[in-house]
Backbone atoms as SQL, in Angstrom:
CREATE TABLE atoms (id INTEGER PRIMARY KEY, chain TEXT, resi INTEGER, resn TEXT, atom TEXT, x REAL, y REAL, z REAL);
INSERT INTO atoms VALUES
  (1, 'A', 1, 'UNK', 'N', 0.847, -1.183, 0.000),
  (2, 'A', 1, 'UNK', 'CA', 0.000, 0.000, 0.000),
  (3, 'A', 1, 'UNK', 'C', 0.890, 1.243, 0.000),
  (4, 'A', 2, 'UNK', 'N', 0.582, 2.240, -0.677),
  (5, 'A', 2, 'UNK', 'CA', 1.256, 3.505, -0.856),
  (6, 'A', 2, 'UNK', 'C', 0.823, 4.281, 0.022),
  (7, 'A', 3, 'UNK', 'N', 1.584, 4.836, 1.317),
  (8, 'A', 3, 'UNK', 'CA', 1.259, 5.843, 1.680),
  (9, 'A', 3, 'UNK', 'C', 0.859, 7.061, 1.045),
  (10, 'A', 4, 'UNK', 'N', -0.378, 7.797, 1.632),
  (11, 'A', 4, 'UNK', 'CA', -0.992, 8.774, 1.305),
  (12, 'A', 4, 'UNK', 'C', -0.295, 10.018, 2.084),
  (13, 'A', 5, 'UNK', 'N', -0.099, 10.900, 1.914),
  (14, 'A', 5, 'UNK', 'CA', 0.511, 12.324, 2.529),
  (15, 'A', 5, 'UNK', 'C', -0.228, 13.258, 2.445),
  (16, 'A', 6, 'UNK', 'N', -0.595, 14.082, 3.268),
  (17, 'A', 6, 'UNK', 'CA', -1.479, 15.351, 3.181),
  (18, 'A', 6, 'UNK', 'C', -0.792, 16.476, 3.262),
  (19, 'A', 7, 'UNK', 'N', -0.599, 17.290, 2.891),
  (20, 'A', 7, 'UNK', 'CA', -0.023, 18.590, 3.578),
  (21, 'A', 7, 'UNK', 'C', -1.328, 19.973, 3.863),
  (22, 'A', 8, 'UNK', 'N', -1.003, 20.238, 4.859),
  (23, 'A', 8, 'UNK', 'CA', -1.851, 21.838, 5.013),
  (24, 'A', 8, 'UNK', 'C', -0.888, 22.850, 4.824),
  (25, 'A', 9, 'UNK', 'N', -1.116, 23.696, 3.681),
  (26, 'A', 9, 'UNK', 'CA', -0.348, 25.159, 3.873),
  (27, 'A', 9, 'UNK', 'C', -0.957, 26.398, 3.614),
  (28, 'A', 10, 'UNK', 'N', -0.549, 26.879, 2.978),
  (29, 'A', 10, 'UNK', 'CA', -0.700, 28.110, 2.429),
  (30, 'A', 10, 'UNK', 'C', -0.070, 28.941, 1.316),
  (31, 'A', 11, 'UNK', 'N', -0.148, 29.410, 0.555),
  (32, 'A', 11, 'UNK', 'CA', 0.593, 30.135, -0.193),
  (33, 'A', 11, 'UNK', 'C', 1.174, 31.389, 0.180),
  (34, 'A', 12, 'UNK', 'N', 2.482, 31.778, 0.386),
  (35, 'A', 12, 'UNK', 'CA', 3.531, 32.531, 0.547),
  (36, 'A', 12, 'UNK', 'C', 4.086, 31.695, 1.880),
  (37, 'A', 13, 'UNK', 'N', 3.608, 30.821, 2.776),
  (38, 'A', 13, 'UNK', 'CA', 4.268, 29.974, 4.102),
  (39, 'A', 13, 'UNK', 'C', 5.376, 29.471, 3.729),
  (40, 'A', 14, 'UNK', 'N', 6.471, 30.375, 4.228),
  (41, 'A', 14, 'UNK', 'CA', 8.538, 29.487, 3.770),
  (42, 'A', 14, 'UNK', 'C', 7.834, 28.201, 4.420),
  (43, 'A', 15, 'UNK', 'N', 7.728, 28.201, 5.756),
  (44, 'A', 15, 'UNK', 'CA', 7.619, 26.919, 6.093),
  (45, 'A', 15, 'UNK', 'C', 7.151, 25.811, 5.699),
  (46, 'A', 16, 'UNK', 'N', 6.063, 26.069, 5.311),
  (47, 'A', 16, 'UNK', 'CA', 5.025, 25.195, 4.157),
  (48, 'A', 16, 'UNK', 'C', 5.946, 24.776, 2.779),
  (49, 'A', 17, 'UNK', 'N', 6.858, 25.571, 2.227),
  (50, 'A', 17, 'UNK', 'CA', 7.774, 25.031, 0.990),
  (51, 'A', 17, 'UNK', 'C', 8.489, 24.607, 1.859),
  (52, 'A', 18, 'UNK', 'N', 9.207, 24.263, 2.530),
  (53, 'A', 18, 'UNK', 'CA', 10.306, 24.026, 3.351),
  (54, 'A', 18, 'UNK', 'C', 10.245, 22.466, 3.499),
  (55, 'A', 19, 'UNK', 'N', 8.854, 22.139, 4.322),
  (56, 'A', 19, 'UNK', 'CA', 8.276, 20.963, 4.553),
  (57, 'A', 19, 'UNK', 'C', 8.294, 19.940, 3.169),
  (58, 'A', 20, 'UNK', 'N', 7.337, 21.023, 2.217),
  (59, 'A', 20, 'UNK', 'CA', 7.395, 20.237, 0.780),
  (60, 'A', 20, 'UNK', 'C', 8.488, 19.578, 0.019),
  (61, 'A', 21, 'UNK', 'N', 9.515, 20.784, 0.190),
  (62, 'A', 21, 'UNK', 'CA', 11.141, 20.293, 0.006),
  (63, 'A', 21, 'UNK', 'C', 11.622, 18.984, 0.454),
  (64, 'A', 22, 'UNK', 'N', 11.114, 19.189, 1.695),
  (65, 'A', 22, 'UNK', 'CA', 11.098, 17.674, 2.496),
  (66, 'A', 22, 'UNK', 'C', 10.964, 16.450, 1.797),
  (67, 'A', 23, 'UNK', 'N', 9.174, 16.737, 1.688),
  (68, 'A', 23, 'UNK', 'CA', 8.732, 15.699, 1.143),
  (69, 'A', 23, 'UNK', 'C', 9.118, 15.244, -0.097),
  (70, 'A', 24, 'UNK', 'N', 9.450, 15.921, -1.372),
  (71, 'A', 24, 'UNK', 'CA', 9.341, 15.413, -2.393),
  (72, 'A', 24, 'UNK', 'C', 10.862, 15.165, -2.377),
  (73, 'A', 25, 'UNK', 'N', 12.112, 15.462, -1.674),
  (74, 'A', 25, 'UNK', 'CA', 13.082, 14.660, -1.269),
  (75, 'A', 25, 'UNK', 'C', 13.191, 13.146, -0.982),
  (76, 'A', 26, 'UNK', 'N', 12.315, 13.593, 0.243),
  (77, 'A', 26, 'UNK', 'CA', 12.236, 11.748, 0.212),
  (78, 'A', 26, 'UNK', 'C', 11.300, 10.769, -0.572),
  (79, 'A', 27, 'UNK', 'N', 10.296, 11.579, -1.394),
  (80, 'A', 27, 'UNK', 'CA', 9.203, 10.759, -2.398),
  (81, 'A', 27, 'UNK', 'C', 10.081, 10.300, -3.413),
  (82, 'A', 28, 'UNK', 'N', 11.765, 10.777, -3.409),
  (83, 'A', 28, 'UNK', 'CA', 12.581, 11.037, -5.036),
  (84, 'A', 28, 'UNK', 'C', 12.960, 9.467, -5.116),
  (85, 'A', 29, 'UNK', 'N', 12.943, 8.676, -3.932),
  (86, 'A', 29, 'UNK', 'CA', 13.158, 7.487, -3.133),
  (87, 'A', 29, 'UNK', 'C', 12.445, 6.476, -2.894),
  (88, 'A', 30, 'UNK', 'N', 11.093, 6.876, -2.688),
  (89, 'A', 30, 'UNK', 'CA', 9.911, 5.665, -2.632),
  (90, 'A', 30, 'UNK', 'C', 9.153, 6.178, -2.891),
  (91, 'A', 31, 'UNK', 'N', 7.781, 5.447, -3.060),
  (92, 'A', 31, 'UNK', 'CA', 6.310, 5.592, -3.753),
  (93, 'A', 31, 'UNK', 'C', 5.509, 6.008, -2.743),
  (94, 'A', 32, 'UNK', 'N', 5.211, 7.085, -2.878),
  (95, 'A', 32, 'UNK', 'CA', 3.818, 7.816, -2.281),
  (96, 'A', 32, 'UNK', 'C', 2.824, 8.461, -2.533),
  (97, 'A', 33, 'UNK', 'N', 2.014, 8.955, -2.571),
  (98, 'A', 33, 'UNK', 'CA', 1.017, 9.600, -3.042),
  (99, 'A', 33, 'UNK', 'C', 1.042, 11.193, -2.120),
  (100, 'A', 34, 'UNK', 'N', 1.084, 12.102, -2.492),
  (101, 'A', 34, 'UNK', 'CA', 1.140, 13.648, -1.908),
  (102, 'A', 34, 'UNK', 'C', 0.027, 14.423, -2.541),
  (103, 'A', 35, 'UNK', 'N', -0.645, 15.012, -1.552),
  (104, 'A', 35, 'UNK', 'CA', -1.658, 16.198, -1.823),
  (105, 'A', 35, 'UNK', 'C', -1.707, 17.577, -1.016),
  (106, 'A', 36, 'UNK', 'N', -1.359, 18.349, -1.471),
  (107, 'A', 36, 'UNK', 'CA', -1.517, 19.739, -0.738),
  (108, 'A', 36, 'UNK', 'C', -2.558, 20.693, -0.678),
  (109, 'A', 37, 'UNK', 'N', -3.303, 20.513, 0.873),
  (110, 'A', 37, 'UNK', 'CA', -4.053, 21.568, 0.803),
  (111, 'A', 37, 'UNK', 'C', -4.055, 22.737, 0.931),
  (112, 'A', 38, 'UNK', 'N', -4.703, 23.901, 0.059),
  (113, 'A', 38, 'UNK', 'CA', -4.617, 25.413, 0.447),
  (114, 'A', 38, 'UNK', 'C', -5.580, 25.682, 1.440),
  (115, 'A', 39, 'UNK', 'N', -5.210, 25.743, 2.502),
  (116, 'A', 39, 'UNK', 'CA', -6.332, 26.184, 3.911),
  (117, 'A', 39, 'UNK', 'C', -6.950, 27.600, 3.486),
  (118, 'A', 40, 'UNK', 'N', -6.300, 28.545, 2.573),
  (119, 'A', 40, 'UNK', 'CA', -6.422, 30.001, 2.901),
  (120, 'A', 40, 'UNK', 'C', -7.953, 29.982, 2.058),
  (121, 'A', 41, 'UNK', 'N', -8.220, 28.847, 1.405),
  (122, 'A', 41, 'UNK', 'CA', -9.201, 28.632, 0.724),
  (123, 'A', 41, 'UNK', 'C', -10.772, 27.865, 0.843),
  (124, 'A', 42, 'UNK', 'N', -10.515, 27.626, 2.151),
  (125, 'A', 42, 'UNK', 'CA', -11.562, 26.844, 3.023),
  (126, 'A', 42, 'UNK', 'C', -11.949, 27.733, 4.523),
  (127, 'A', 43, 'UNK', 'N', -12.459, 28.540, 4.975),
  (128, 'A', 43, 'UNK', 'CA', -12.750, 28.807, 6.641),
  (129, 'A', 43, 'UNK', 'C', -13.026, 28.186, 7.565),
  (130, 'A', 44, 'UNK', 'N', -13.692, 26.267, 7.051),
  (131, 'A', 44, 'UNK', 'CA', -12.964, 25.771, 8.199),
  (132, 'A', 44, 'UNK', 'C', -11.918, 24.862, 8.236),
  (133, 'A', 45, 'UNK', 'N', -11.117, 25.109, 7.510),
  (134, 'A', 45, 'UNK', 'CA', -9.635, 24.168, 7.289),
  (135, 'A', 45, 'UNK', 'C', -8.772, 25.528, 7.978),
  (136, 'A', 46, 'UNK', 'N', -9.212, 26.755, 7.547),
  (137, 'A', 46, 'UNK', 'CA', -8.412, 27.975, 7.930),
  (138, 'A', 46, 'UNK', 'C', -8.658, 28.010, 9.344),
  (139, 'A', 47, 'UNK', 'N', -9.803, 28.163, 10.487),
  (140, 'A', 47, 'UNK', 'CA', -9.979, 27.853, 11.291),
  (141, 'A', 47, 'UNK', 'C', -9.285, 26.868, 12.399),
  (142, 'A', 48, 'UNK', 'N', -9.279, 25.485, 11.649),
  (143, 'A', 48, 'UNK', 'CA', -8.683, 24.193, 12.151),
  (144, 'A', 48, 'UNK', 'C', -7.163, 24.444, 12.286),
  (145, 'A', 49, 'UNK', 'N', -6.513, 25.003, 11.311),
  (146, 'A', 49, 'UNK', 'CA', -5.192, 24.881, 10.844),
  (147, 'A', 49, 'UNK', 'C', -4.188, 26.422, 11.260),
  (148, 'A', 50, 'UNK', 'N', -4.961, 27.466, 11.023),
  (149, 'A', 50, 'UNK', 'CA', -4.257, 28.753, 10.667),
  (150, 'A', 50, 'UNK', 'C', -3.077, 28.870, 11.373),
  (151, 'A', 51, 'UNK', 'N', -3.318, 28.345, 12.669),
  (152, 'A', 51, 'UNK', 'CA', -1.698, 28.868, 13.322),
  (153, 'A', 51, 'UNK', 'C', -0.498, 27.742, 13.216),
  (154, 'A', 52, 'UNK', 'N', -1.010, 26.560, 12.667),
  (155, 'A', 52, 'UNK', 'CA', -0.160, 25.805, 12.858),
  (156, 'A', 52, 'UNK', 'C', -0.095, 24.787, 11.640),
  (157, 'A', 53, 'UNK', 'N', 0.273, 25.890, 10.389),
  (158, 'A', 53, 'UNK', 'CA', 0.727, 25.522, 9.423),
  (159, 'A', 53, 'UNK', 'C', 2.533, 25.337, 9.386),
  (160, 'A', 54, 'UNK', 'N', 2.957, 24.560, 8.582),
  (161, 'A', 54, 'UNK', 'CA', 2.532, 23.285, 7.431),
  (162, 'A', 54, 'UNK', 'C', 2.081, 22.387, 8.565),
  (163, 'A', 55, 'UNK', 'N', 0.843, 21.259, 7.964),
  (164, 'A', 55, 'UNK', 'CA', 0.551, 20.333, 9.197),
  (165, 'A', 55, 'UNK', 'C', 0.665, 18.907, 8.040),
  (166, 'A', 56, 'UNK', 'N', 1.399, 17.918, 8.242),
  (167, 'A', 56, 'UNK', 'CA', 1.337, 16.939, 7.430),
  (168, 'A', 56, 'UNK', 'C', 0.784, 15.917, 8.093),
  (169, 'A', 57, 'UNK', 'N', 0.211, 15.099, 7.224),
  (170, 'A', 57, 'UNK', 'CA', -0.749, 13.855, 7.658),
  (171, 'A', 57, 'UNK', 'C', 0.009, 12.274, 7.135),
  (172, 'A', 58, 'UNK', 'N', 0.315, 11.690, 7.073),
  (173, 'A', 58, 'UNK', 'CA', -0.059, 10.312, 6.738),
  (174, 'A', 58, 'UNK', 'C', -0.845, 9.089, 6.938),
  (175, 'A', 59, 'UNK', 'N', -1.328, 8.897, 6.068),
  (176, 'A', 59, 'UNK', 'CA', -2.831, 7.827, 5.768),
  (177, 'A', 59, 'UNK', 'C', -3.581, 8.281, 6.928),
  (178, 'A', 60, 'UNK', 'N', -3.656, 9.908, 6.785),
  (179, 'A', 60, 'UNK', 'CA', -4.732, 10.380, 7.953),
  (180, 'A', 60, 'UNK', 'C', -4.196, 10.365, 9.440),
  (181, 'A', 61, 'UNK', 'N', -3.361, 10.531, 9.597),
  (182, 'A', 61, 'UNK', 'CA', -2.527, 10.549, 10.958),
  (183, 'A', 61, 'UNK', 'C', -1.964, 11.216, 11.156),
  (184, 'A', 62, 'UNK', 'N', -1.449, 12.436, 11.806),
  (185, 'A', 62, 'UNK', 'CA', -0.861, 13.679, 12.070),
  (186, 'A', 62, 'UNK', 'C', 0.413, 13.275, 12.651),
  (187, 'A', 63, 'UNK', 'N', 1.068, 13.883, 11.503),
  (188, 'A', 63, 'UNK', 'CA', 2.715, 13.067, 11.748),
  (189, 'A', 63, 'UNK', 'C', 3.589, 14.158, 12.471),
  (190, 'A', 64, 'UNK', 'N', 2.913, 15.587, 11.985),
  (191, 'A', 64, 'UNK', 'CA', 4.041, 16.890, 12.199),
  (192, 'A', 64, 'UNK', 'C', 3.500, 18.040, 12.223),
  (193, 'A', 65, 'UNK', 'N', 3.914, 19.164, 12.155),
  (194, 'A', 65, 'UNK', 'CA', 3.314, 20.562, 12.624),
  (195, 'A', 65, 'UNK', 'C', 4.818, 21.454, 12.170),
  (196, 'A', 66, 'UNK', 'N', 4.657, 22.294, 11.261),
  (197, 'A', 66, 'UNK', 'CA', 5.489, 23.243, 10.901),
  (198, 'A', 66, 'UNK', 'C', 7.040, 22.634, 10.747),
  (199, 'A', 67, 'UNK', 'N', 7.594, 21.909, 11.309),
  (200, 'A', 67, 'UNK', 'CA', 9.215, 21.034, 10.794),
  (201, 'A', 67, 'UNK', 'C', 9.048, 19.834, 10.791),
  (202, 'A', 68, 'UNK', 'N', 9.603, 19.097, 9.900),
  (203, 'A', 68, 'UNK', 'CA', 9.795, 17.803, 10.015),
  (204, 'A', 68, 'UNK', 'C', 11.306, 17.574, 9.079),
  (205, 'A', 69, 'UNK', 'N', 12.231, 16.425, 9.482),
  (206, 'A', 69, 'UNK', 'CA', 13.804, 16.394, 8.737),
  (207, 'A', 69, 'UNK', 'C', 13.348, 15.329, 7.921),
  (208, 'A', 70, 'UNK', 'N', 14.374, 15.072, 6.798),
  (209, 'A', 70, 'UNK', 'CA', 14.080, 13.839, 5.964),
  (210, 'A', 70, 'UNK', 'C', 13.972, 12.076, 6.541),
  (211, 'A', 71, 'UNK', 'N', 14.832, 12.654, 7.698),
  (212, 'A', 71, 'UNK', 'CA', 15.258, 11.131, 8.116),
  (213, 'A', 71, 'UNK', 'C', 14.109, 10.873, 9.128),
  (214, 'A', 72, 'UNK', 'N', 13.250, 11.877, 10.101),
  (215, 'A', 72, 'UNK', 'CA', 12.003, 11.311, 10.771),
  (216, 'A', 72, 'UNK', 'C', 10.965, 11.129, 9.462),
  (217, 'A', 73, 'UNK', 'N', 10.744, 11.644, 8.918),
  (218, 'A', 73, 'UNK', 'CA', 9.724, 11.490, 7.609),
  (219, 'A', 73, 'UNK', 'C', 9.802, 9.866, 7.200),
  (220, 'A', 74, 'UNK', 'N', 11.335, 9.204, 6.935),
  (221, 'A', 74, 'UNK', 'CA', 11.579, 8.110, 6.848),
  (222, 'A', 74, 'UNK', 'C', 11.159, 7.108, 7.315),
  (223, 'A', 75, 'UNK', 'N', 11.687, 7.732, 8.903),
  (224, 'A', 75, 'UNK', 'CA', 11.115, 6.583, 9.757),
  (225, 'A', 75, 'UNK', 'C', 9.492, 6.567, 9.814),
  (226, 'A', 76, 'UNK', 'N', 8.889, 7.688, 10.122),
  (227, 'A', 76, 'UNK', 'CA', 7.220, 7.374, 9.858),
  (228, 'A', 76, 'UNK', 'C', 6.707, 6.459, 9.180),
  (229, 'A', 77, 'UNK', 'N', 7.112, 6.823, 7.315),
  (230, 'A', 77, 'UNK', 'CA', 6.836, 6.313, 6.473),
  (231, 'A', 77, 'UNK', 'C', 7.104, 4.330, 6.519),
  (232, 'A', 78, 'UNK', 'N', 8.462, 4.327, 7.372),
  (233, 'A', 78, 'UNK', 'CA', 8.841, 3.314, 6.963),
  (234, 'A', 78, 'UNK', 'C', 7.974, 2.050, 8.335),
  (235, 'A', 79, 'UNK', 'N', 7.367, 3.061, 8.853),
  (236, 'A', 79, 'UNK', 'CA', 5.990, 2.482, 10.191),
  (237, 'A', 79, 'UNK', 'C', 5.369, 2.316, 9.988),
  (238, 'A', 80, 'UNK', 'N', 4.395, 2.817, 8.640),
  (239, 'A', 80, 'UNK', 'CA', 3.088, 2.910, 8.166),
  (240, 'A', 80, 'UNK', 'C', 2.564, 1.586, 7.553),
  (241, 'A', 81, 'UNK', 'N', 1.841, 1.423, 8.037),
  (242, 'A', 81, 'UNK', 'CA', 1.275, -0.053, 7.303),
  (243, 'A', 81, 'UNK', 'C', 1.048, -0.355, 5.750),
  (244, 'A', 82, 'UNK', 'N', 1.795, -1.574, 5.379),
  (245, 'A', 82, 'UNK', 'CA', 1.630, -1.831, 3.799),
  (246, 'A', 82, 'UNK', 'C', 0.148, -2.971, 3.801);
C-alpha cells in the first residue's frame, strides 16, 4: 500500500515550501502519493489549521506541525502499514 501524505499550507508559508522540500526529497526514493491543501481557501480548514501551518498527515494521521527532517519522515513512512 502507498502511503498517502497530506499537507496543510498556504501560499507565501517558507515553512510550508520548506516541509514540501522535504517531502518530495524523500518521495525522489519511494512511492507515495502527496496532496496539498490550500487552507487560505476553506474557513474551516483555515480555522482548524491557521496557526499551525505546514501540518502533514499520513494515511490520515498527524505526523508533524510546521518542521519535520528527511530522516524522521523516513522513519514514519517506513511504520506505516503496507
Amino acid at each position: 500500500m502507498t502511503p498517502a501524505l497530506t499537507l496543510y499550507s498556504r501560499p507565501g508559508c517558507h515553512l510550508c515550501d520548506e516541509m514540501k522540500a522535504v517531502v518530495d526529497r524523500v518521495a525522489a526514493s519511494r512511492p507515495i502519493t502527496m496532496e496539498v491543501v490550500d487552507i487560505s481557501s476553506d474557513t474551516a480548514l483555515e480555522r482548524e489549521f491557521g496557526l499551525e501551518i505546514p501540518v502533514l498527515f499520513v494515511d490520515g494521521r498527524k505526523v508533524a506541525k510546521y518542521r519535520i527532517t528527511e530522516q524522521a519522515l523516513a522513519r514514519v513512512l517506513d511504520a506505516a502499514p503496507r
